[in-house]
C-alpha positions in Angstrom: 185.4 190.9 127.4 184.4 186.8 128.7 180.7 188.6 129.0 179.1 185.3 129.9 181.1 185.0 132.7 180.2 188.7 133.9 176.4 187.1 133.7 176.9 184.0 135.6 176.7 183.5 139.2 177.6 179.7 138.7 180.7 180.9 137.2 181.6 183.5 139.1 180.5 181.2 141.8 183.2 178.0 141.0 185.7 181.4 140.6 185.0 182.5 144.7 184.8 178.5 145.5 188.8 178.2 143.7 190.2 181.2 145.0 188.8 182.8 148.0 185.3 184.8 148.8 186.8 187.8 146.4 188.4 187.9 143.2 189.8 190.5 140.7 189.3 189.4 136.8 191.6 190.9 134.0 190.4 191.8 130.7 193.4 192.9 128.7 192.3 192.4 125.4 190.7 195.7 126.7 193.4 197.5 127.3 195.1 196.6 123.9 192.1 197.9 122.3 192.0 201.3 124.7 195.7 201.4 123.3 195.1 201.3 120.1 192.2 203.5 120.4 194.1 206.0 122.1 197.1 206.3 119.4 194.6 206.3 116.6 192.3 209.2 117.8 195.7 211.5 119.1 197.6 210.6 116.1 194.8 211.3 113.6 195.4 215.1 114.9 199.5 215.1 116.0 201.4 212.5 114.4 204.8 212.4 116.8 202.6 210.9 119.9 203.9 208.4 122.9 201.7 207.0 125.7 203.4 206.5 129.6 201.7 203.4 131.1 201.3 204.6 134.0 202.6 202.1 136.7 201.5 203.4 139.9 198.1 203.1 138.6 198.1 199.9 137.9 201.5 197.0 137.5 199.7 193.9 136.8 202.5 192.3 134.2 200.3 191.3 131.8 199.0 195.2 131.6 202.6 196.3 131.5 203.6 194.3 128.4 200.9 194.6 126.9 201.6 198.3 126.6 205.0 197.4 125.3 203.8 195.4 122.4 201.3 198.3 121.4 203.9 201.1 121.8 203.7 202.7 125.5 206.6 203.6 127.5 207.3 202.5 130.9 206.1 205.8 133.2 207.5 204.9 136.6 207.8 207.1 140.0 210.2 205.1 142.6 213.5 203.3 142.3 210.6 199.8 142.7 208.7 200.7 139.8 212.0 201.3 137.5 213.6 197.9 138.7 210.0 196.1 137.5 210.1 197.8 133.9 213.9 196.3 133.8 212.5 193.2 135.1 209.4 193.3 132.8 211.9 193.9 130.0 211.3 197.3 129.0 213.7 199.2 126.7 216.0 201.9 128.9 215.1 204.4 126.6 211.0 203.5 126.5 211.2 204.4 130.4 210.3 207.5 132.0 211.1 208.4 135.5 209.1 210.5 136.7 208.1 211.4 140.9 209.0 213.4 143.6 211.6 211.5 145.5 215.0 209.8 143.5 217.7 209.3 145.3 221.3 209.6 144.3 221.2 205.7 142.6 218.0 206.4 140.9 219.3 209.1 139.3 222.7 207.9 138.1 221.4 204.5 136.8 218.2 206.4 135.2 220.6 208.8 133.3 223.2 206.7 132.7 221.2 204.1 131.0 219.8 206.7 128.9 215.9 206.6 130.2 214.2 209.8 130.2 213.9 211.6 133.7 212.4 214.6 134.5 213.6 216.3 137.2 211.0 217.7 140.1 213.5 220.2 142.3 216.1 222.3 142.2 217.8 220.0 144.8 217.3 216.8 142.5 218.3 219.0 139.4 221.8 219.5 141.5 222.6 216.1 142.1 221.3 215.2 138.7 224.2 218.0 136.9 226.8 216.0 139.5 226.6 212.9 138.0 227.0 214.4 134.8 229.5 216.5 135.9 231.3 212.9 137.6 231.1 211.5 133.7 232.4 214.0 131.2 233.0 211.5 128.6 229.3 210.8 128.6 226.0 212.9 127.3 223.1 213.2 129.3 219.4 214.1 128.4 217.2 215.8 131.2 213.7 216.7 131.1 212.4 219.3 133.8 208.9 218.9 135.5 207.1 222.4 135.4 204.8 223.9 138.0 202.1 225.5 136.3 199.3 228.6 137.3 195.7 227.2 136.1 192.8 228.9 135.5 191.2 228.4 139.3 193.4 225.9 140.3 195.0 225.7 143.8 198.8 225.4 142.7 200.3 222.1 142.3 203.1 220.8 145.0 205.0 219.1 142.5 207.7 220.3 139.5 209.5 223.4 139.7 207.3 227.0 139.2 207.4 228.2 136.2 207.2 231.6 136.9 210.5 231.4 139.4 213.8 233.1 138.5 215.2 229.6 140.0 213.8 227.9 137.2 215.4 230.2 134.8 219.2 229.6 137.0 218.5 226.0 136.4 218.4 226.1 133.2 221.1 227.9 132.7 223.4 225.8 135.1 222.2 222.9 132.2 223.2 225.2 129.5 226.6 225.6 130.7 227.5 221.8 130.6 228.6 220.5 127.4 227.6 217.2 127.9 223.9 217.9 129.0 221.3 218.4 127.0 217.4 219.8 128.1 215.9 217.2 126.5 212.1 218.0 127.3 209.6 219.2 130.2 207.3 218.1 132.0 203.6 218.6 133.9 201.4 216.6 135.6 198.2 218.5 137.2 195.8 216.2 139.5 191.8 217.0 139.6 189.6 218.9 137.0 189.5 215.9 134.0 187.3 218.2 131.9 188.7 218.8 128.0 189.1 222.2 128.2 191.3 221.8 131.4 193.6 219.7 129.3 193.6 222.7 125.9 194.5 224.5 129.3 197.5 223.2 130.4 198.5 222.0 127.0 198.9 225.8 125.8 200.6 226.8 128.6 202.9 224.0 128.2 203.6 225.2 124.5 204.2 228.8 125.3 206.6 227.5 128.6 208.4 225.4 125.4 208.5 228.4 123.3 210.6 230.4 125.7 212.7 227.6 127.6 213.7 226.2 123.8 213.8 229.4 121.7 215.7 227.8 119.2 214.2 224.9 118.2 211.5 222.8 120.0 212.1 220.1 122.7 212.9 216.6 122.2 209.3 216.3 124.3 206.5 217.7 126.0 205.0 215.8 128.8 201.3 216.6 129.2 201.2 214.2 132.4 197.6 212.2 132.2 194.6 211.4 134.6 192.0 211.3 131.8 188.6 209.9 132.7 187.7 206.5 131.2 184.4 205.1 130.2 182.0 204.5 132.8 178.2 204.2 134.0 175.7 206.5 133.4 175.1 206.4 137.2 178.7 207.1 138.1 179.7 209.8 135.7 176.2 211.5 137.1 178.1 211.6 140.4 180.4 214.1 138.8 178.9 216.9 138.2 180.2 217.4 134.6 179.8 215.5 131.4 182.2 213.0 130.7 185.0 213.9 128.1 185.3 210.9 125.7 189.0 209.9 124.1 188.0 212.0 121.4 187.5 215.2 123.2 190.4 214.6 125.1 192.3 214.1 121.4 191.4 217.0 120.5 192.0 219.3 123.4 195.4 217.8 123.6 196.7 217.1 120.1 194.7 219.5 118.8 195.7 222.1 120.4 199.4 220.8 119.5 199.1 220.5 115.8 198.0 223.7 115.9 201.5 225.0 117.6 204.4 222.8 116.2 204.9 221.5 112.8 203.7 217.4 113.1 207.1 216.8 110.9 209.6 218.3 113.0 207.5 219.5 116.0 208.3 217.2 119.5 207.3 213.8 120.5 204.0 214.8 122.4 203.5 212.4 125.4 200.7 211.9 127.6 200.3 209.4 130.7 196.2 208.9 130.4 196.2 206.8 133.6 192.6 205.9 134.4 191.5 206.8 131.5 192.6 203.8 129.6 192.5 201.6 132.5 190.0 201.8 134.5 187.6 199.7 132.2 190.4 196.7 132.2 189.4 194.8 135.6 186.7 193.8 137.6 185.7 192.9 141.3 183.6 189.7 142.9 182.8 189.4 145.9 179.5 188.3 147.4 176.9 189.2 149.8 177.8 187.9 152.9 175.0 188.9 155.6 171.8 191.1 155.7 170.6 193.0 158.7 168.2 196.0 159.4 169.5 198.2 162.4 166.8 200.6 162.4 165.1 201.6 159.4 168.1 200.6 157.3 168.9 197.9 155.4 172.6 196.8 155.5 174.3 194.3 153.1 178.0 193.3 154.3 179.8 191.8 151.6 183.6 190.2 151.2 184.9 193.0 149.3 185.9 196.5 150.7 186.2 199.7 149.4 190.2 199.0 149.7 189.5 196.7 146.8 187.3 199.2 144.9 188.1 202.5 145.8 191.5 202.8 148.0 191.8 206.4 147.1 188.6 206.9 149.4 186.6 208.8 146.9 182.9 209.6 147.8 181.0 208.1 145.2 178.9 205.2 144.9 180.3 202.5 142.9 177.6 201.0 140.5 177.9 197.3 140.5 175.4 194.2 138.8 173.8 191.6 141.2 173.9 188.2 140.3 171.4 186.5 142.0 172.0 183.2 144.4 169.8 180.8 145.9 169.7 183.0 149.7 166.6 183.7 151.1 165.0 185.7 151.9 165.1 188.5 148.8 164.4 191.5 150.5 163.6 194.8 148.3 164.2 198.4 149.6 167.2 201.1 149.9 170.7 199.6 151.0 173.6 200.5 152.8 176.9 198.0 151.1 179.4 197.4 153.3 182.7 196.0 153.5 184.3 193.2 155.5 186.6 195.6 157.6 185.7 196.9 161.1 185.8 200.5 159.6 183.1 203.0 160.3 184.0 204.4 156.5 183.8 201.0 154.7 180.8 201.9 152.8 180.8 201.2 149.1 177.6 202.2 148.3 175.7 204.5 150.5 171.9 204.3 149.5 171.6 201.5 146.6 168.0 200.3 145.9 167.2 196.6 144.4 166.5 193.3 145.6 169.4 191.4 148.0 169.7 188.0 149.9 173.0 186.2 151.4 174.7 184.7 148.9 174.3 187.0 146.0 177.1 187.8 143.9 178.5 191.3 143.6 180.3 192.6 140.4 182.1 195.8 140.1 183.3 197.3 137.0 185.7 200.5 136.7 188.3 199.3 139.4 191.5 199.0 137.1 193.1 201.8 138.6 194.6 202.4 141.5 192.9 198.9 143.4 195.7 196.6 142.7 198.4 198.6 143.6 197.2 200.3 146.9 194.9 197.4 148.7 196.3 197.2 151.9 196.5 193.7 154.0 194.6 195.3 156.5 192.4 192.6 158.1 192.4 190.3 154.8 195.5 189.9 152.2 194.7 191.2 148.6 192.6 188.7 146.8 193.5 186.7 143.4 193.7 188.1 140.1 191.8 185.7 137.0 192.5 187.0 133.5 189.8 186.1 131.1 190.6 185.2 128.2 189.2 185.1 124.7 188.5 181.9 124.3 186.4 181.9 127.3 188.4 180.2 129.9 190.3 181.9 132.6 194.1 182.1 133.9 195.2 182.8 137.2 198.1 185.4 137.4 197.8 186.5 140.7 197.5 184.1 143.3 195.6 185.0 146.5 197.7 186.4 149.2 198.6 184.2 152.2 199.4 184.7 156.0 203.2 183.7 154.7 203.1 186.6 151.9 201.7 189.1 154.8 204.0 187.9 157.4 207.1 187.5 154.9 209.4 190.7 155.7 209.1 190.5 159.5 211.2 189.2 162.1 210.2 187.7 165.7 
């Protein structure tokens, strides 16, 4: 991490003066090291592991190849996403298509370039068996995506129910092709990020294995991901639980693996950790650009938005560091921070308390997933993206969005 230029509002200031009144900054030395740290802690317990970078979370390039040179496959959801691993130059077979919707093309040049796809419905499953059924000559691997009961859990909208005699007619239908082979499954289940959610669906995962391959284990087991990464004391308090570390999450996980398959000949265990390895990788500037009391409340409005972030709209209160300019007055008390848009909801912080003047500088840590890929050009295009590198010095490899790159697609 350039931590002297996280300290510096004269350097963050020439940043906002090159590139606009906002700016992300990339720190992927980072994410090599939350790499490195993930494989070391999971593989200290199961040693067959894979990681999906997850690119609906976050498809900066230089985040997606770093992943390849440490390992990770290529975990994509849309016919977009699978063209940008190609075009990033990721492996066929280091790809996994996963998500709801693949049409017809998807499918066949998924399976026929050997990536591995998992399979969400019955109806996608059928069109998947046609093309192999159109290419006899060839052998196809196919990895189902499970619907699984949890402990409390409203039930899931995505995979196929594990409980369902359909699932079990699938499966035979894939049994009955010679050239198709069940190569693994699949789950991915949103929300409760506590470590013994993950033991949870990790064990029902193995006993779903145990009768789907009665033979001999899969190929793989797909855990899915949405571990929680490091953050602030005054964020994770927001959550109402404790915090898993990597470790825990190691344990719950792999643990609970090596404890069911033999790590020699047991399956590739892959998990898609999402935030949890990427959230700590970027950073947001933007600056204070007017103070006002309506009322009794204090109101900062700055040139960031919670679509920079916090697009998913969650309800906390994003910690962030003040660096402070030369505005004046400095005003102390209890703030509402607001974003640039004409939004009633655009409030990033609801109640923060500190010292604030025009000018001031604004840095948010914890935005490196899910910002980048969702901002919308609603009322201002998506800012630039700086990485900082080691050496101290920054490289742009995003350039700020203009009225040409908002205006591109349409036609008047």
């Amino acid at each position: 991490m350039s931590a002297p230029l996280l300290q510096s509002h004269a350097g963050l200031r020439r940043l906002l003066d090159a590139h606009g009144d906002s700016i992300y900054l990339l720190d992927a030395e980072t994410y090599r090291a939350n790499i490195r740290e993930f494989f070391a802690l999971f593989k200290a317990r199961y040693g067959r592991i894979g990681l999906g970078h997850s690119y609906k979370t976050n498809y900066i390039p230089q985040l997606c190849r770093a992943a390849y040179d440490e390992g990770a496959y290529a975990e994509v959801v849309s016919r977009m996403e699978f063209d940008m691993a190609l075009r990033f130059g990721a492996d066929p077979a280091r790809i996994i298509v996963n998500g709801p919707v693949k049409d017809d093309a998807l499918l066949r040049d998924a399976l026929l370039a050997g990536c591995i796809l998992n399979v969400d419905s019955l109806g996608e499953a059928g069109r998947a068996l046609a093309i192999a059924d159109a290419h006899p000559a060839s052998r196809f691997e196919i990895g189902i995506r499970l619907n699984l009961p949890l402990e409390g859990r409203t039930r899931s909208r995505f995979g196929i129910d594990v409980e369902s005699k359909e699932l079990r007619e699938l499966i035979a239908a894939m049994r009955s092709r010679r050239n198709v082979t069940i190569a693994g499954i699949h789950c991915h289940v949103g929300g409760d990020r506590s470590a013994a959610s993950y033991a949870e669906r990790t064990q029902r995962m193995i006993d779903a294995s145990r009768w789907i391959f009665p033979d001999a284990p899969p190929r793989y087991i797909d855990v899915g991901g949405g571990l929680a990464g490091r953050m602030p004391k005054e964020l994770e308090a927001q959550l109402g639980y404790s915090v898993p570390t990597m470790a825990d999450y190691a344990e719950a996980i792999a643990g609970t693996f090596a404890r069911a398959f033999d790590p020699a000949n047991g399956p590739e265990l892959i998990v898609e950790p999402g935030m949890g390895i990427l959230s700590d990788v970027l950073w947001f500037a933007c600056e204070v650009a007017s103070v006002k009391r309506i009322g009794q409340q204090r109101h900062a409005v700055v040139t960031g938005s919670i679509y920079n972030v916090k697009p998913t709209l969650n309800r906390f209160d994003l910690p962030f560091t003040v660096l402070k300019g030369h505005g004046d007055p400095r005003e102390e008390g209890e703030w509402a921070i607001s974003g640039y848009t004409c939004m009633e909801i655009d409030v990033i912080h609801k109640a923060w308390r500190g010292v604030l003047a025009e000018g001031d500088i604004l840095l948010f840590g914890n935005v490196g997933a899910y910002t980048v890929v969702l901002k919308p050009p609603f009322i201002k295009a998506a800012p630039a993206i700086l990485e900082m590198l080691p050496d101290g010095t920054q490289r742009l490899v995003k350039a700020a969005e203009t009225l040409d790159d908002v205006l591109g697609t349409y036609r008047w």
